[in-house]
C-alpha positions as CSV (number, residue, x, y, z in Angstrom):
1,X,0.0,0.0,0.0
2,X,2.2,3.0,-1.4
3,X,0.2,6.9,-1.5
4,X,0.0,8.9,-4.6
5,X,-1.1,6.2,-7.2
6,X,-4.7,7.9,-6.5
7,X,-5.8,5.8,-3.2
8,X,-7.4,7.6,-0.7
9,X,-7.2,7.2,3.3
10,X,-7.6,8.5,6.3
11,X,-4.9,8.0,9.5
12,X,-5.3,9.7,12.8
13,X,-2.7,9.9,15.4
14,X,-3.4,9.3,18.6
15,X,-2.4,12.1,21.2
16,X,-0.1,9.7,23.6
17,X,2.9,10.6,25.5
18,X,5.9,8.0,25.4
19,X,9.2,8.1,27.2
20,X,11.1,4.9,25.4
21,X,14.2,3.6,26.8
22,X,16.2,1.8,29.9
23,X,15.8,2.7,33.2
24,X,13.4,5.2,32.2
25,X,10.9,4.4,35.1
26,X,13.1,6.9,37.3
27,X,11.0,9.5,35.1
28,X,7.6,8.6,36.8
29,X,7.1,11.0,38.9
30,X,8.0,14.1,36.3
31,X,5.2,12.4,34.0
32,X,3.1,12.2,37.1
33,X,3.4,16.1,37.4
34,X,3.0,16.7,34.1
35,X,-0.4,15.5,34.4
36,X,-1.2,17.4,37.2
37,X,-1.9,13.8,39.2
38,X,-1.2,14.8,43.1
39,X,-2.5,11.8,44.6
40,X,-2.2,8.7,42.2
41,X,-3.3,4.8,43.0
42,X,-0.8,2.8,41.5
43,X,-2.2,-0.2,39.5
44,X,-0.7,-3.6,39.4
45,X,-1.5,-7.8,40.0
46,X,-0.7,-10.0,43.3
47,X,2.2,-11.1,41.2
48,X,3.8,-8.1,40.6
49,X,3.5,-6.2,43.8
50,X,7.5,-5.7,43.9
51,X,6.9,-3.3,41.1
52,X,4.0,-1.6,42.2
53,X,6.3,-0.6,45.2
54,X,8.9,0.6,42.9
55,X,6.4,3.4,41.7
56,X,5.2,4.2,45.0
57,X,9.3,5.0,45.9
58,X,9.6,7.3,42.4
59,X,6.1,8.6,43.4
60,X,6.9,9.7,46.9
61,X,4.1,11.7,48.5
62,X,2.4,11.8,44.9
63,X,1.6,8.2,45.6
64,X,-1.7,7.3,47.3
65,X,-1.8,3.8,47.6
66,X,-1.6,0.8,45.5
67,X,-4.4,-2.0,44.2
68,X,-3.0,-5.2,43.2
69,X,-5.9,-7.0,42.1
70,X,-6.0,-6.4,38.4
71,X,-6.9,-10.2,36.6
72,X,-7.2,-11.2,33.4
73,X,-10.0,-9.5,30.7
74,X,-11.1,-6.8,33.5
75,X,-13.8,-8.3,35.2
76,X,-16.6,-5.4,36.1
77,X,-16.7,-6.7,39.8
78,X,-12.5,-6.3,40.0
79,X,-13.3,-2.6,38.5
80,X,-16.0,-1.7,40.8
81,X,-13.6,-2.7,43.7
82,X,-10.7,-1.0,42.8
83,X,-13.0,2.3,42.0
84,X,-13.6,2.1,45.8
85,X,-10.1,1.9,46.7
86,X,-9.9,5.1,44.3
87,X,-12.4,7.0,46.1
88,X,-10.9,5.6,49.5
89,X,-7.8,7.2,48.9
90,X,-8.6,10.2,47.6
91,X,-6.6,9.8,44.3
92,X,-6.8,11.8,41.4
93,X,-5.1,9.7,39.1
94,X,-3.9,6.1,38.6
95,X,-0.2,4.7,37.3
96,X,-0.8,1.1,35.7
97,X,2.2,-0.7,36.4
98,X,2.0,-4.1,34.2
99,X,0.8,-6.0,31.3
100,X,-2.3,-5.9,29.5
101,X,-4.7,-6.9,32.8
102,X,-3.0,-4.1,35.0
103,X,-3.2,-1.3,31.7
104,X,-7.0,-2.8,31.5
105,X,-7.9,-2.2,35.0
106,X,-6.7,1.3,35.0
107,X,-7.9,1.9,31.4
108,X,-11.8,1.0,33.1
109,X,-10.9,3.2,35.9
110,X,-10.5,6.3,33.3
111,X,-13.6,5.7,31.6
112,X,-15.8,5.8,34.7
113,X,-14.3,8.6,36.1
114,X,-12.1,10.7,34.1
115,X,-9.2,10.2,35.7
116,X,-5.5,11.2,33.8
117,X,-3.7,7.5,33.6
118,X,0.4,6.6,33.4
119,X,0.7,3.1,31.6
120,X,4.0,1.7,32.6
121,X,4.2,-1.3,30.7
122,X,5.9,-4.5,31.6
123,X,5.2,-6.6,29.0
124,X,4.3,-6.7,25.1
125,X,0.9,-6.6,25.0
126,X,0.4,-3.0,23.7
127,X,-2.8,-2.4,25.1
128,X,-1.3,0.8,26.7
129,X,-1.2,2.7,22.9
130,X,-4.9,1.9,22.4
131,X,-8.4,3.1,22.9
132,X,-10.1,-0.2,22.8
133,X,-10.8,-1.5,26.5
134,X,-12.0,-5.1,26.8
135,X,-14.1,-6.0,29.7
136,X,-15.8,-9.0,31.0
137,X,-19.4,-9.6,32.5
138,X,-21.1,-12.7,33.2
139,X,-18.9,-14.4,31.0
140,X,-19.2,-12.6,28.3
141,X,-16.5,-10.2,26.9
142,X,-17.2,-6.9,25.2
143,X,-15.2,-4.0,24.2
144,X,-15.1,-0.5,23.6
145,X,-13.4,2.4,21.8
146,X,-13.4,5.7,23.1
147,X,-10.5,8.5,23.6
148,X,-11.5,8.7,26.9
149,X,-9.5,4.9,27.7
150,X,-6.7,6.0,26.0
151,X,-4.0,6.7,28.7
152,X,-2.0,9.9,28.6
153,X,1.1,9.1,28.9
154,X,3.5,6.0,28.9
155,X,6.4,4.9,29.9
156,X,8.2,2.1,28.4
157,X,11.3,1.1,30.5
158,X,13.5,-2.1,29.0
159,X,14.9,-3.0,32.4
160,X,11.1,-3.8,33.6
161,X,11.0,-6.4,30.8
162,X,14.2,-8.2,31.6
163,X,12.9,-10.7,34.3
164,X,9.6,-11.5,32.3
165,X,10.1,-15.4,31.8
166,X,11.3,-16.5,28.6
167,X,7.6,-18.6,28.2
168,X,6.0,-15.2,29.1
169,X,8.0,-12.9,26.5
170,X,7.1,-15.7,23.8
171,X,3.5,-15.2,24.3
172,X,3.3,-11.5,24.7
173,X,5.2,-10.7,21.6
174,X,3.0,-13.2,19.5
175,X,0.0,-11.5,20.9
176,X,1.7,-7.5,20.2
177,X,2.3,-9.0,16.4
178,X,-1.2,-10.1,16.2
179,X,-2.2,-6.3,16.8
180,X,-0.2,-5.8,13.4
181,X,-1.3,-8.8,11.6
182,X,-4.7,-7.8,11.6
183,X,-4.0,-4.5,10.6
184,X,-2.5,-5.0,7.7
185,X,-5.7,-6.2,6.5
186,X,-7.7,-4.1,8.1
187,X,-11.1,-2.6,6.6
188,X,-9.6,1.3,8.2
189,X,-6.0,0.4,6.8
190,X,-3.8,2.9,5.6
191,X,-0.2,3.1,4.3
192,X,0.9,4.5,7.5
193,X,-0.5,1.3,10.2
194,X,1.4,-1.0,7.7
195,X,4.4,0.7,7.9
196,X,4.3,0.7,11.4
197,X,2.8,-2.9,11.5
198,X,5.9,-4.7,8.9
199,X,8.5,-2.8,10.9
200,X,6.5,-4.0,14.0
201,X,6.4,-7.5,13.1
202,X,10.1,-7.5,11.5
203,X,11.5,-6.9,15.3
204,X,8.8,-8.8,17.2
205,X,10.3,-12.1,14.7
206,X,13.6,-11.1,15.4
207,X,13.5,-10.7,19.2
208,X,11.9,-13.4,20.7
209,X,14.0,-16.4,19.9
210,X,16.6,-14.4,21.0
211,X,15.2,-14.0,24.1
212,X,14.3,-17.6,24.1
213,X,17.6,-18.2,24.0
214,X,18.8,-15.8,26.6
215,X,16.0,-13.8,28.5
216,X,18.6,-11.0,29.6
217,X,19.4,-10.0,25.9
218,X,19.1,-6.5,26.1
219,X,19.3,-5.7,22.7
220,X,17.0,-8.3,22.1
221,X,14.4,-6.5,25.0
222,X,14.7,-3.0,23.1
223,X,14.0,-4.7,19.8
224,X,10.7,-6.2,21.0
225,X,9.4,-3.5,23.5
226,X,9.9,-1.4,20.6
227,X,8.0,-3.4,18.4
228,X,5.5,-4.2,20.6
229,X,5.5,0.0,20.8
230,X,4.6,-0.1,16.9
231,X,2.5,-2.9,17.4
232,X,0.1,-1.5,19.9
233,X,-0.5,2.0,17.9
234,X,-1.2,-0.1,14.9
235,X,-4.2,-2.1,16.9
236,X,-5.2,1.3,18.2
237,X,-4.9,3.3,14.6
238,X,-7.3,0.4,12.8
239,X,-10.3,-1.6,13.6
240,X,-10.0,-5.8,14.6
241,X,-10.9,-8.6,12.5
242,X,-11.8,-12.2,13.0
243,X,-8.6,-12.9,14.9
244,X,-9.4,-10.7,17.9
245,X,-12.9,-11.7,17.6
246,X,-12.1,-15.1,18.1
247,X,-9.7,-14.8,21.2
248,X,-12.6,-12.6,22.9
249,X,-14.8,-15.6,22.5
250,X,-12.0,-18.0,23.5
251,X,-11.3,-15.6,26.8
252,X,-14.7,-13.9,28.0
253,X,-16.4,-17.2,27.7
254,X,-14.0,-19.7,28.5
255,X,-11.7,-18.4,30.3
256,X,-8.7,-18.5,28.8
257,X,-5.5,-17.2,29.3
258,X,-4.8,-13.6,26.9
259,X,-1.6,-13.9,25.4
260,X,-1.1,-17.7,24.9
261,X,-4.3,-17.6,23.3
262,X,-3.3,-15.2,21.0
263,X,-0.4,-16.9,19.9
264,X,-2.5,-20.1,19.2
265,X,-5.1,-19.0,17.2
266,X,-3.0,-16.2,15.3
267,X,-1.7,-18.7,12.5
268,X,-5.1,-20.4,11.5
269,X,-6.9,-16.6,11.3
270,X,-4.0,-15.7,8.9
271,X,-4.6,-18.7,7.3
272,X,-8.5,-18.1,6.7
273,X,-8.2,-14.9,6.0
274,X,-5.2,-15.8,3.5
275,X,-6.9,-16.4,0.2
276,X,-8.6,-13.0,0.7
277,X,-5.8,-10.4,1.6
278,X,-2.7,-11.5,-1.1
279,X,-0.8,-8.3,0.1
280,X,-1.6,-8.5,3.9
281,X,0.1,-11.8,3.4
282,X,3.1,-11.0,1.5
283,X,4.0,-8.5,4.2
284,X,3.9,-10.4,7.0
285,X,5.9,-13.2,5.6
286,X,8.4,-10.1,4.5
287,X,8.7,-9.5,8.3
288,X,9.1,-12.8,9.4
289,X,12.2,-13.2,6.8
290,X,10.1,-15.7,4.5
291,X,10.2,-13.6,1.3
292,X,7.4,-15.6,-0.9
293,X,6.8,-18.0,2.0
294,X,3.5,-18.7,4.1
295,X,2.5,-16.3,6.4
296,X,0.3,-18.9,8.5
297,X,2.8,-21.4,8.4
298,X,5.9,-18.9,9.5
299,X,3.7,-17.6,12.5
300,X,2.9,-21.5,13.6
301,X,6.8,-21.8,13.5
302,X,7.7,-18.7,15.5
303,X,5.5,-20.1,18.2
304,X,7.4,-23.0,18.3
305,X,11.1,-21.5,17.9
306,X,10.1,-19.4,21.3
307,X,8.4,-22.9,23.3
308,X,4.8,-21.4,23.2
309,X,1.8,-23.6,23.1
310,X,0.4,-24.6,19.4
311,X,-3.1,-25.6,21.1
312,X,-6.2,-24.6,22.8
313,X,-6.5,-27.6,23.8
314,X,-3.7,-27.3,26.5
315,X,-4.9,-24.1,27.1
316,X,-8.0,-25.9,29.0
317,X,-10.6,-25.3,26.1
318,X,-13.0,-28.0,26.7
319,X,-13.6,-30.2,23.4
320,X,-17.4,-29.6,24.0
321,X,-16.9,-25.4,23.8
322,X,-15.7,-25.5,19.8
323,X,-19.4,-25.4,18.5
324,X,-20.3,-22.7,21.2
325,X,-17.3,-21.1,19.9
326,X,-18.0,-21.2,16.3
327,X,-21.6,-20.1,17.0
328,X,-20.3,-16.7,19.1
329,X,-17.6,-15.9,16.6
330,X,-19.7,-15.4,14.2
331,X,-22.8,-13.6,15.6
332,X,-22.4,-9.9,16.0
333,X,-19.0,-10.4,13.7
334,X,-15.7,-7.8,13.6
335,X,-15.2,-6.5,9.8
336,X,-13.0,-9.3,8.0
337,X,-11.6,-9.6,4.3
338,X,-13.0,-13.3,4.1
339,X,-16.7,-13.7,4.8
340,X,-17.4,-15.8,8.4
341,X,-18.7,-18.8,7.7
342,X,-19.9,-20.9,10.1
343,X,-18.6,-24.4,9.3
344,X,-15.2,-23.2,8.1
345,X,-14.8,-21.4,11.5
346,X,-15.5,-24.4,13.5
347,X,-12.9,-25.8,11.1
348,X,-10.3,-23.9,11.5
349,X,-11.0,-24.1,15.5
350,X,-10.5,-27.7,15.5
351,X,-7.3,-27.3,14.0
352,X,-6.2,-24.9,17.1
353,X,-7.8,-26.9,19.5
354,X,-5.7,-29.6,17.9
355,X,-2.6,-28.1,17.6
356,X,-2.6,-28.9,13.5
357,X,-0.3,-26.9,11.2
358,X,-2.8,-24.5,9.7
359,X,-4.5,-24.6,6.6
C-alpha cells in the first residue's frame, strides 16, 4: 500500500505521551506532574507487587496507595472494587504498572471517572497505545473504543521487561504482532499502520528467539518493547478482525489465558483470511524473513522457535466449547476480508484446538 497512485485514506494519530528507553521508570514522577496527578493509585496484579512498590518509591508523596488485584480480561466486579479503593484514597489519578490486565484495570478506571492515567508497561501486550478497552461480565466479553481509555502518557522502561520469563515474553510478543497482523488487512487500513505494522512485526520475529535463547538479551528486550511499541499503535490506529474476535470468544467465555491464546489461534486466522488479503500476506511473511513463504505457516513456527503452546487444547478449552465457539464468533462479527462462515470457522477451530499446522 504505497500513497500517490490515487488511493485515498484516512490516518489519525493518537495524542499519547511515550518516554522509550532503559531505566526510564526513574521519570515517573516528572510524567506524574506533568499531568497534574497529586494523589495517584498505582495499578498492578498480586504477582507483581515488587513493582508496584517501585512506583510508590519514584512517586513519593504523589503516591496514594496501591491496588493489586488487576486479573485477566477486566472483570466489572474487579473494576468496581478498585473504584472504591480510588475514592478511599482520595486519588486523582492512577499509574498502571504491568501487562495488559493491569493497563485494562486502570484503562476502566478512566472511563468511569475521568481520571489522567500513566501506563508503565511490563510486558508486550500493547494495550497501553490503544483506545479499545476489553471488559468481562457474566462471561461474556465486550469492548469499547473511546479516547476517553486512551492513557496519557507512557512509559516504556526495557529494564522492567528483563525478568519477564522467557515462556512469558514468547506469548506476549505473539500477541503484540497479532495487533499488526490484523491491521495489515484491516477494513480502516492505511499506508501509514502498515508501515508501522511490517517494521512492528520484523523486530517482534527477530527478538523473541533471541530472548528464548537468553531472557537478559538487552538488545534483544529494546528490539521487542519497541515493536511491541509499533504494534500497539497499529491495533489502536485500525479496527479488529476475525482474529481478535475469536480470542474474545475463547477468553470472556472460557476463560482462557490472553496472550497464549493469542499466539495459538494467530496462524489459523492468517490462514482463513489468507486467500482474501494477497498483500496482507506478503508483508507479514516479508517480516518474518520468509520472502514468498507462508505467512500462516511462518507464525505457527515462531510459536514454536520461542516454546509457546500450538493448542487450545492445553490451554483448558473444553472439546465440547468448539461449537459454542463457532456459534459466538460469528454472531455480532468484527469486519474481515474473508466472509465468516460458520462451518469453516469451527474448522479452522478444530485445527487450534488440535494443535494442527494451519491450513
Amino acid at each position: 500500500m504505497i500513497p500517490g497512485d490515487g488511493q485515498r485514506f484516512t490516518y489519525t494519530g493518537l495524542p499519547a505521551r511515550v518516554v522509550f528507553g532503559a531505566g526510564t521508570l526513574a521519570r515517573a514522577r516528572d510524567e506524574v506532574e506533568r499531568l497534574a496527578i497529586t494523589r495517584a493509585l498505582i495499578l498492578t496484579t498480586p504477582s507483581q507487587i515488587a513493582h508496584g512498590q517501585a512506583v510508590v518509591d519514584c512517586l513519593g508523596d504523589r503516591a496514594a496507595g496501591v491496588f493489586n488485584g488487576a486479573v485477566m480480561h477486566t472483570p466489572v466486579e474487579v473494576t468496581r472494587a478498585a473504584l472504591d479503593a480510588l475514592r478511599g484514597a482520595g486519588a486523582d489519578g492512577v499509574v498502571a504498572i504491568g501487562g495488559g490486565s493491569t493497563i485494562g484495570l486502570g484503562k476502566a478506571i478512566a472511563v468511569r471517572t475521568g481520571v489522567p492515567q500513566l501506563a508503565i508497561p511490563t510486558t508486550y501486550a500493547g494495550s497501553e497505545m490503544t483506545p479499545v478497552l476489553g471488559e468481562t461480565e457474566a462471561g461474556v466479553k465486550t469492548t469499547r473504543r473511546s479516547l476517553d481509555v486512551l492513557p496519557e502518557a507512557v512509559i516504556y522502561d526495557v529494564e522492567l521487561t528483563l525478568g519477564l520469563p522467557a515462556a512469558l515474553s514468547g506469548t506476549s510478543g505473539i500477541n503484540a504482532i497479532a495487533h499488526a497482523v490484523e491491521a495489515l488487512y484491516a477494513r480502516d487500513g492505511n499506508p501509514i499502520t502498515s508501515l508501522m505494522a511490517e517494521h512492528g512485526i520484523a523486530a517482534l520475529a527477530r527478538a523473541l528467539p533471541a530472548i528464548a535463547a537468553d531472557p537478559v538479551d538487552r538488545a534483544a528486550r529494546g528490539d521487542a518493547l519497541y515493536g511491541a511499541w509499533l504494534c500497539g499503535v497499529c491495533l489502536g490506529a485500525v479496527g479488529m478482525a476475525l482474529h481478535h474476535k475469536l480470542c474474545h470468544v475463547l477468553g470472556g467465555t472460557f476463560g482462557l489465558p490472553h496472550a497464549e491464546t493469542h499466539t495459538v489461534v494467530l496462524p489459523h486466522a492468517v490462514a482463513y483470511n489468507a486467500p482474501a488479503a494477497p498483500e496482507a500476506m506478503g508483508r507479514i511473511a516479508r517480516a518474518l524473513g520468509l520472502e514468498g513463504g507462508d505467512a500462516a505457516g511462518g507464525l505457527h513456527d515462531l510459536a514454536a522457535a520461542v516454546g509457546a503452546p500450538r493448542s487450545l487444547a492445553e490451554l483448558g478449552l473444553p472439546a465440547d466449547g468448539l461449537d459454542r465457539a463457532a456459534d459466538l464468533a460469528v454472531q455480532n462479527p468484527y469486519a474481515n476480508p474473508r466472509p465468516l462462515e460458520r462451518a469453516a470457522i469451527r474448522a479452522l477451530l478444530e485445527r487450534a484446538f488440535t494443535g494442527a499446522r494451519p491450513e
